[in-house]
VOGU-3710 file (C-alpha; in Angstrom, 3 decimals, decimal comma):
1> xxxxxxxxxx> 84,917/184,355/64,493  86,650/186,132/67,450  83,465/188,165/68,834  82,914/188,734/72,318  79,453/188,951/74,199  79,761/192,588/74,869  80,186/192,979/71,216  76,895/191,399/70,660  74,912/192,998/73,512  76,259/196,408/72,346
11> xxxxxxxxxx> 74,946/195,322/68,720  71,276/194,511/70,183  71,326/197,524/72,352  71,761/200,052/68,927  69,645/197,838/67,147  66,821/199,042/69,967  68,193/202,286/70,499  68,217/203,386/66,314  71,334/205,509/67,454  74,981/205,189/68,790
21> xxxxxxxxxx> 74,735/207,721/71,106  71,035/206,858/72,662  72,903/203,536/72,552  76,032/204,737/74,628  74,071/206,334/77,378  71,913/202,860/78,244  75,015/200,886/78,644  77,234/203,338/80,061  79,555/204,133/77,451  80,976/206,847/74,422
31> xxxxxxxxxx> 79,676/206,998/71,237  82,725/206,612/69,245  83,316/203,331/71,620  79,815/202,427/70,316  80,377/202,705/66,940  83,798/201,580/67,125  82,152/197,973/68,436  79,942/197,842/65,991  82,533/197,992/62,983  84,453/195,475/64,465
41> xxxxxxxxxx> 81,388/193,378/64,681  81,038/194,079/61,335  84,512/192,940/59,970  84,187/189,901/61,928  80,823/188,644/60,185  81,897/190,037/56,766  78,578/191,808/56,396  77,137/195,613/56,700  75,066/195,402/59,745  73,801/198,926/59,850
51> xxxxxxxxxx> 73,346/201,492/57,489  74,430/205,188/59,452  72,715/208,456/58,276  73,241/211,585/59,573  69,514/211,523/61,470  69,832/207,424/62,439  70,681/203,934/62,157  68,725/201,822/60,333  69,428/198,201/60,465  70,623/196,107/57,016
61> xxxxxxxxxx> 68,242/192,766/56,495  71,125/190,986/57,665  71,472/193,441/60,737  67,535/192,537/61,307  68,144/189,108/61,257  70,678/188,929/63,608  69,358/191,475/66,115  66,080/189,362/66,107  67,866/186,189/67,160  70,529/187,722/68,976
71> xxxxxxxxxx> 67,967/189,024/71,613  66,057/185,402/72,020  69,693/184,157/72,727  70,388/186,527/75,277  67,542/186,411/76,754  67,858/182,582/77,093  71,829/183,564/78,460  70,451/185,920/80,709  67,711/183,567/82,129  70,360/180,152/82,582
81> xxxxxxxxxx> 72,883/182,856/84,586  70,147/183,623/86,649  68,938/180,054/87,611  72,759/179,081/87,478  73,111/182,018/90,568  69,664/180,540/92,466  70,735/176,926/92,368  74,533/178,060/93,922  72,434/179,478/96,858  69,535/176,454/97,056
91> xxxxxxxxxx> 69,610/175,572/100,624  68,217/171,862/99,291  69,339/168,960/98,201  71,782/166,387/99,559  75,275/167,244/101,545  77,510/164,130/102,160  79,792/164,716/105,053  82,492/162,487/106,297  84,090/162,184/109,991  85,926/159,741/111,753
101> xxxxxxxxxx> 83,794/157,531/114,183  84,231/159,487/117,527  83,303/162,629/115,811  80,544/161,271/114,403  79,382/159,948/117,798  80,159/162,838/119,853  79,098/165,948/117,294  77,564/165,485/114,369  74,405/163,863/115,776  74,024/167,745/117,185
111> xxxxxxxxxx> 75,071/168,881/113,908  72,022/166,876/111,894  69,642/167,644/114,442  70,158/171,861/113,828  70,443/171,142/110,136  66,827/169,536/109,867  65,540/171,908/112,619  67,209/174,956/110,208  67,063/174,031/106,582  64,541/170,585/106,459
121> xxxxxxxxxx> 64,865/170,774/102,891  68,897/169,463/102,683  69,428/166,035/103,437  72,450/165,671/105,676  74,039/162,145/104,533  77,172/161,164/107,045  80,053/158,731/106,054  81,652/157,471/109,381  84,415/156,218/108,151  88,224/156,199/109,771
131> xxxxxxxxxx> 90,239/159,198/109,350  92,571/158,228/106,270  89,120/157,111/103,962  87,801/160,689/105,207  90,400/162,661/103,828  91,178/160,410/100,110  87,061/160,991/100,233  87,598/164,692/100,169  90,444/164,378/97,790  88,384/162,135/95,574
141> xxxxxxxxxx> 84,988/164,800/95,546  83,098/161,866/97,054  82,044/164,205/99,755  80,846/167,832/100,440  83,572/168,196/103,205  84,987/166,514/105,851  85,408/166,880/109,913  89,330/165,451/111,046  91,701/165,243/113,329  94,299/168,067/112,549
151> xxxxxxxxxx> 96,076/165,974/109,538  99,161/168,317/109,309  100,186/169,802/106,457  97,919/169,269/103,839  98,763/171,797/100,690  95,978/170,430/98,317  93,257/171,198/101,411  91,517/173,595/103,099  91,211/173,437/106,893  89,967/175,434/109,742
161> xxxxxxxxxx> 90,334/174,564/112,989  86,851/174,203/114,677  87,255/172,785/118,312  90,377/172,653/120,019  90,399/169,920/123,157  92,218/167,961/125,484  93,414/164,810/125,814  92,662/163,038/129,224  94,005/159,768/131,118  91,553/157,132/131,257
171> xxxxxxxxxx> 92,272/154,641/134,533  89,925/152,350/136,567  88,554/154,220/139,689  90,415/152,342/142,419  93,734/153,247/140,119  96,179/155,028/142,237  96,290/157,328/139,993  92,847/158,082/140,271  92,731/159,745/143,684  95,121/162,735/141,705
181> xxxxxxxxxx> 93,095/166,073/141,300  95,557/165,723/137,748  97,988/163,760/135,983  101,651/163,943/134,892  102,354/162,277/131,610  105,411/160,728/133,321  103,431/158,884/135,792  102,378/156,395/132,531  106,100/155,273/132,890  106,204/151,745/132,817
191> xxxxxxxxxx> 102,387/151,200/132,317  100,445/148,882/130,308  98,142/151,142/127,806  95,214/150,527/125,758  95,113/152,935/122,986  93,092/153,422/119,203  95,031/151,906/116,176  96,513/153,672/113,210  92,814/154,191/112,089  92,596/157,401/114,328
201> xxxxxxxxxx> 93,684/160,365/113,388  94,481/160,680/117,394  96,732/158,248/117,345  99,913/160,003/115,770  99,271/162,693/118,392  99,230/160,647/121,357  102,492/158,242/120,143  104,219/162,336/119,772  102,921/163,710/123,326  104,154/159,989/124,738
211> xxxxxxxxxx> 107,227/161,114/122,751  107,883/164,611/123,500  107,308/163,832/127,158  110,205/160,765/127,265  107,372/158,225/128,224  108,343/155,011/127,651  104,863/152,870/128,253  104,136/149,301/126,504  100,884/149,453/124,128  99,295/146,149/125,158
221> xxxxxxxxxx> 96,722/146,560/123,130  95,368/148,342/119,884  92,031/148,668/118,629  89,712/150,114/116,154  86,741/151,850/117,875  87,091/154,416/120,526  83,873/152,767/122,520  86,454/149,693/122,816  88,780/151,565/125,197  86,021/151,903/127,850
231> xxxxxxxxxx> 85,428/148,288/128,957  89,156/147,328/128,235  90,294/149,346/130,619  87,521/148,827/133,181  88,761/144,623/132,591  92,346/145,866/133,855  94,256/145,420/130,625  95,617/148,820/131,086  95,044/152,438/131,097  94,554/154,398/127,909
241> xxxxxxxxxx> 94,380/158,063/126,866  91,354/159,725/124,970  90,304/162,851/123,868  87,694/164,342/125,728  84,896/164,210/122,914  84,982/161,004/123,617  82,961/161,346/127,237  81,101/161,043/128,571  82,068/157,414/130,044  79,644/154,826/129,909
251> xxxxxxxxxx> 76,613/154,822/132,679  77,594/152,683/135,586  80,645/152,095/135,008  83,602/152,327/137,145  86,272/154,076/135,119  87,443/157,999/135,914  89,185/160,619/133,717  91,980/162,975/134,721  93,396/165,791/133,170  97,280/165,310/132,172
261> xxxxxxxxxx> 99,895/168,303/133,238  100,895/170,029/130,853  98,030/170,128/128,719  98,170/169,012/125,364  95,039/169,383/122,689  93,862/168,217/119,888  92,450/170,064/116,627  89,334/169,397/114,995  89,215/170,727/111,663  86,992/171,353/109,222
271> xxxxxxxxxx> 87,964/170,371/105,670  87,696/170,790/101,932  89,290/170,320/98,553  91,217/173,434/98,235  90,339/176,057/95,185  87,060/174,019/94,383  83,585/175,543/95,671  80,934/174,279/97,248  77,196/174,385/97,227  75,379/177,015/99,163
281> xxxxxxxxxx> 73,471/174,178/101,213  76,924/172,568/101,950  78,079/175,844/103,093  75,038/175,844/105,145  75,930/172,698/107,433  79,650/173,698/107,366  78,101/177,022/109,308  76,124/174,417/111,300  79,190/172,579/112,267  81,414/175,438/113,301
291> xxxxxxxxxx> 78,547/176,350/115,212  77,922/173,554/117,400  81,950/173,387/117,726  81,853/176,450/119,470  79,081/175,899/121,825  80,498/172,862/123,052  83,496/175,048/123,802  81,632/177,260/125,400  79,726/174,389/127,418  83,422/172,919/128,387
301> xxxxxxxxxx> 83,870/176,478/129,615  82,032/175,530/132,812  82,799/171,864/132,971  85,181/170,943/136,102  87,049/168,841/133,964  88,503/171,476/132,372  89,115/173,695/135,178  91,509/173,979/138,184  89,266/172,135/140,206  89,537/168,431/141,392
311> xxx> 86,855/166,160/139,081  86,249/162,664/139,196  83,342/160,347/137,302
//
C-alpha cells in the first residue's frame, strides 16, 4: 500500500474532529484537501473508512478500528522522534578522538581537562596514534574525529583549520647559530639534521620548505617520536627543525630555538568523515578543541618567540 504518514495523521485527526472542516483548521489545511486525503486513504485500503452526512462524519467499524490503533502507533512514533532528538543532543557518553603524538602531548591534555571540568558526564577517550592511522581511523568511523597536520587535499573529509604555527630551528646553545636573534633557512646548507620520520604529518612540510628554499642538508638521522629530537640534538648529531607545539624544551637542558626567516607555518586541523554527523557530545569537545586552539594563539600572541624581539631558552 502506497500511504504516507500525513495521510494517516490527517485520518486520526477527522476521526477526533467528527468533521473535515473542524479537521482542516487543527492541522492547517482546506477542507476539500481534507477530504480529498481521506478518499485516497480509502482506495488504498479497499475499505469505506467514514460514512459523510450532511451534519458529520461518523466513522465505519473498520474506520474505528483503525483510528484506535492508528493513534497508539503514533503516539509511540511521536514519542521514539522525540527521544531520537534528546539522545542527538546528550552531552554523555563516550567520544574517541585521535591525534598524532605531539598533539596529543602539547593540546589535548588541555582539551580533556575543560571537557571533564565542562561536561563530566562524556568520557573523552584519546588514540595517540601517528598521523596516517589517525586519518584511515576517521575514514574507517573508528573515531569521533580527528586533530592532524594539514593532510592536503582530502575530498572524502572535512577539515578546519584550528591553530596555525611556526616551525622553528632547534640547535645546541653554544651553536653559532644560536647567538642569531633569527634564522635563514639557507644557513642549514650543508648541515647534519635530525628530523621526525614519515610517521609525522610534519614531515612532508619540512622536506617542501627545505625544498622550496634550495636547501640541500643531509638527514643523519630519522626518528619516530618528537621527544627524540631533544636529546639528539643536545648529543651533537645535528640540528633539527620542529614545530613550535612541540616546546617547551626540556628543563635543564642546553638546547635553544630560533625563529627561521621567512616564516613558514603549519596547520592544525580539525577533522571528520565528510557528509556523516556526529553526536552532540562529540560536537561538544570539537567546540572544546577549537577553543583551546585559539587561546594558545592568543597566549603565543605575547610570547617573544613569536615576535620581533631577540629570544633564546
Amino acid at each position: 500500500m502506497n500511504y504516507s504518514l500525513r495521510q494517516l495523521r490527517i485520518f486520526v485527526t477527522v476521526a477526533h474532529a467528527r468533521s473535515f472542516s473542524r479537521a482542516g483548521e487543527i492541522i492547517g489545511l482546506s477542507q476539500s484537501a481534507v477530504s480529498h486525503s481521506v478518499k485516497e486513504l480509502e482506495m488504498q485500503t479497499g475499505v469505506r473508512l467514514l460514512d459523510r452526512t450532511t451534519r458529520e462524519v461518523v466513522l465505519t467499524d473498520a474506520g474505528q478500528q483503525l483510528a484506535s490503533r492508528l493513534e497508539r502507533l503514533l503516539d509511540e512514533l511521536n514519542i521514539t522522534l522525540r527521544d531520537v532528538g534528546r539522545l542527538g543532543q546528550q552531552l554523555s557518553g563516550t567520544v574517541r578522538v585521535a591525534a598524532s603524538q605531539t598533539i596529543s602531548a602539547h593540546l589535548i591534555p588541555q582539551c580533556i581537562a575543560e571537557s571533564n571540568h565542562r561536561y563530566p558526564d562524556i568520557d573523552f577517550v584519546l588514540h595517540d596514534r601517528p598521523q596516517q592511522w589517525v586519518l584511515e581511523s576517521i575514514r574507517q568511523g573508528d573515531v569521533d574525529f580527528g586533530i592532524v597536520i594539514d593532510p592536503g587535499a582530502v575530498s572524502d573529509l572535512e577539515c578546519e583549520v584550528v591553530l596555525s604555527e611556526p616551525f622553528l630551528l632547534l640547535c645546541r646553545d653554544d651553536d653559532p647559530l644560536a647567538s642569531l636573534p633569527e634564522v635563514t633557512w639557507q644557513a642549514m646548507e650543508g648541515a647534519d639534521l635530525v628530523l621526525q620520520d614519515y610517521a609525522s604529518g610534519s614531515r612532508p612540510l619540512i622536506d617542501a620548505a627545505l625544498a622550496e628554499q634550495g636547501v640541500n642538508a643531509r638527514i643523519v638521522q630519522e626518528i619516530g617520536h618528537p621527544a627524540t629530537l631533544f636529546p639528539m640534538v643536545e648529543a651533537g648529531i645535528g640540528i633539527s627543525v620542529l614545530p613550535a607545539l612541540a616546546l617547551p624544551l626540556p628543563q635543564g637542558s642546553h638546547l635553544t630555538v630560533k625563529r627561521f626567516t621567512p616564516t613558514i607555518d603549519r596547520k592544525l586541523m580539525l577533522v571528520r568523515r565528510k557528509n556523516r554527523s556526529i553526536s552532540g557530545a562529540a560536537l561538544a569537545i570539537w567546540e572544546v578543541v577549537r577553543m583551546q586552539a585559539q587561546q594558545l594563539t592568543e597566549a603565543r600572541i605575547r610570547d617573544p618567540l613569536f615576535n620581533p624581539t631577540d629570544y633564546q631558552m
